[in-house]
N, C-alpha and C positions, 0 to 999 in steps of 0.2 A: 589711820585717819583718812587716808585715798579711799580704802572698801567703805566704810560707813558713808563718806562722800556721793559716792556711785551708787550705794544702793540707796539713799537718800534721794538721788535724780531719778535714781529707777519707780520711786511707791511715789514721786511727786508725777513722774509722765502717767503711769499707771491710772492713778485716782486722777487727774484730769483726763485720761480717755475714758473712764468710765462715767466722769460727771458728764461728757459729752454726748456719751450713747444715751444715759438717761434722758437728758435733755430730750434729746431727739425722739425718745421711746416716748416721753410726755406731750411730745407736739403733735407724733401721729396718734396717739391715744385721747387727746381733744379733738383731731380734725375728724379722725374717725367715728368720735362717739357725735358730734356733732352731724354729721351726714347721714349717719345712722338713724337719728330721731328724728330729721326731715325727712328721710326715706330720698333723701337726693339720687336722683338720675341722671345718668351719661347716655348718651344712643351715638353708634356709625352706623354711619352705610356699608353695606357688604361689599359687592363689586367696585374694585378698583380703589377701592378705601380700605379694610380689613385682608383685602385678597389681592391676588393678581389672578382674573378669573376666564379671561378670554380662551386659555387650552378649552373647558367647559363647553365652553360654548360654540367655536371653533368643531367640535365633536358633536355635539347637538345640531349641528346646519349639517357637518357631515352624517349624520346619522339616516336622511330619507325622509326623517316625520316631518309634516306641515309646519313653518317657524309661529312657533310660540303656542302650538296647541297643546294638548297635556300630556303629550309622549315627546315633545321635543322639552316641555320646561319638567319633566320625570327625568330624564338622558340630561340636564343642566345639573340636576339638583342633585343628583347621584354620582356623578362626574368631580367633587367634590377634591378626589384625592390627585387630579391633575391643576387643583388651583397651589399658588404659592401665596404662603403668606405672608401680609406688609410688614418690615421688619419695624419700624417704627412706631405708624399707628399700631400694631398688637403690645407693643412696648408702654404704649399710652394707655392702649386702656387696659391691662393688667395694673398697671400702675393705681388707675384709679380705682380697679375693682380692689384692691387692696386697700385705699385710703376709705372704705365703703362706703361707692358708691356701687349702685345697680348700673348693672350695664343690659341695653337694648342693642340688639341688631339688626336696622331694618334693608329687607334685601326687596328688589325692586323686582321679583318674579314670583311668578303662581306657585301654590306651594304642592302641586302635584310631586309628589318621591320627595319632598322634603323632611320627614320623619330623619331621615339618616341624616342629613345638614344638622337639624336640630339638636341629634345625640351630640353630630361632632363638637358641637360649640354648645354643650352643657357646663362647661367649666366654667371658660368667659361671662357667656350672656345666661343673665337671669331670663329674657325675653328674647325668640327670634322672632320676626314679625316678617311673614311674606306681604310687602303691600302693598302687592299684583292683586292681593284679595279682598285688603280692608280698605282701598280706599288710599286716602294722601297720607303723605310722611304728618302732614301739620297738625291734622287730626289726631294720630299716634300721640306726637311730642305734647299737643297742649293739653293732651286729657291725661298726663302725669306730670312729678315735678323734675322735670328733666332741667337743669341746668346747662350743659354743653351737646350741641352736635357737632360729627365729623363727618364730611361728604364729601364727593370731589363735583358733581355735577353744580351748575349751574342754574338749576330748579331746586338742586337739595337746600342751596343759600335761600333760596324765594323761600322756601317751604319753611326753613326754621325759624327764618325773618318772622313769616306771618305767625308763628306759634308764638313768638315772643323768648325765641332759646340761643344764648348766644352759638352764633353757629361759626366755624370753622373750616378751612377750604384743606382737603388733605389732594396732594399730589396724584396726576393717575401717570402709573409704569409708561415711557416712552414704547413701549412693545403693547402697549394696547389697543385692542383692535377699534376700540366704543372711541371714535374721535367727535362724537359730537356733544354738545350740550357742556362744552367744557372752554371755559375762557376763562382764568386765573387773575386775580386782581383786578379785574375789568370793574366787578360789584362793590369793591371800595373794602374787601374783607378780609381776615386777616390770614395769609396762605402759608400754611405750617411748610419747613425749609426739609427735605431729604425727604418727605414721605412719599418719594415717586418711587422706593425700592422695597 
């Protein structure tokens, strides 16, 4: 009477963990097929938001070339493999490249030797966008249906404001060098908690 008992507990825990995963398989299966037919979009920003990118660039001032000419943002752009990546935001938006949405990456430099950035982050981003070249983040974000951005600067808020995208404040690494343009909460917006690692 005890084995029949026990395994009776056992196929009732069972089929309720499987009614569970179902459930769950059926809720990313709507939220997904849903995002899908909108074609919904996420965008971050690269530097200091996706990366910790300062080594980069740190080696691009030391390299000699003129700052910001197209042999110091080539020495940025290829320099690639001295950035660390955010453990969090990368957490995010895998997340939501999963729940399918598109993901955008817009990095605030010239896209001189950017091919190789590009390859890196073929996984993640459907789109990398150097918009050192095109122009404003705002322009970017309003001419698709982007839903969320992630930034850490203080323009990137302005910017996603003005596109109309809820925008989001990600953390920059206490070891980075870009101290400017950066005041947290100040803009009244909502400052995601750990993404400074």
């Amino acid at each position: 009477m005890e084995i029949v008992k026990s395994a009776k507990e056992k196929v009732d825990k069972t089929l309720t963990f499987a009614k569970k995963v179902l459930g769950m398989m059926m809720v990313w299966g709507l939220v997904f097929s849903l995002v899908t037919i909108g074609s919904l979009r996420v965008a971050f920003d690269y530097d200091d938001t996706l990366v910790f990118s300062s080594p980069a660039y740190a080696k691009a001032f030391k390299s000699g070339h003129q700052p910001f000419s197209p042999q110091f943002w080539e020495t940025v752009n290829t320099s690639y493999d001295l950035e660390s990546r955010k453990v969090l935001t990368n957490v995010m938006a895998w997340t939501l490249r999963l729940f399918g949405f598109k993901v955008t990456v817009l990095a605030d430099r010239s896209s001189y030797g950017g091919q190789a950035l590009r390859k890196e982050w073929r996984h993640l981003a459907n789109q990398f966008v150097f918009v050192g070249d095109k122009g404003s983040k705002s322009a970017t974000l309003a001419g698709g249906t982007y839903v969320l951005y992630f930034g850490d600067r203080d323009a990137s808020i302005l910017e996603g404001r003005k596109a109309k995208v809820l925008t989001l404040r990600v953390k920059r690494s206490p070891k980075s060098t870009n101290k400017e343009d950066y005041h947290p909460g100040t803009m009244r917006e909502l400052v995601i908690p750990l993404t400074e690692y």
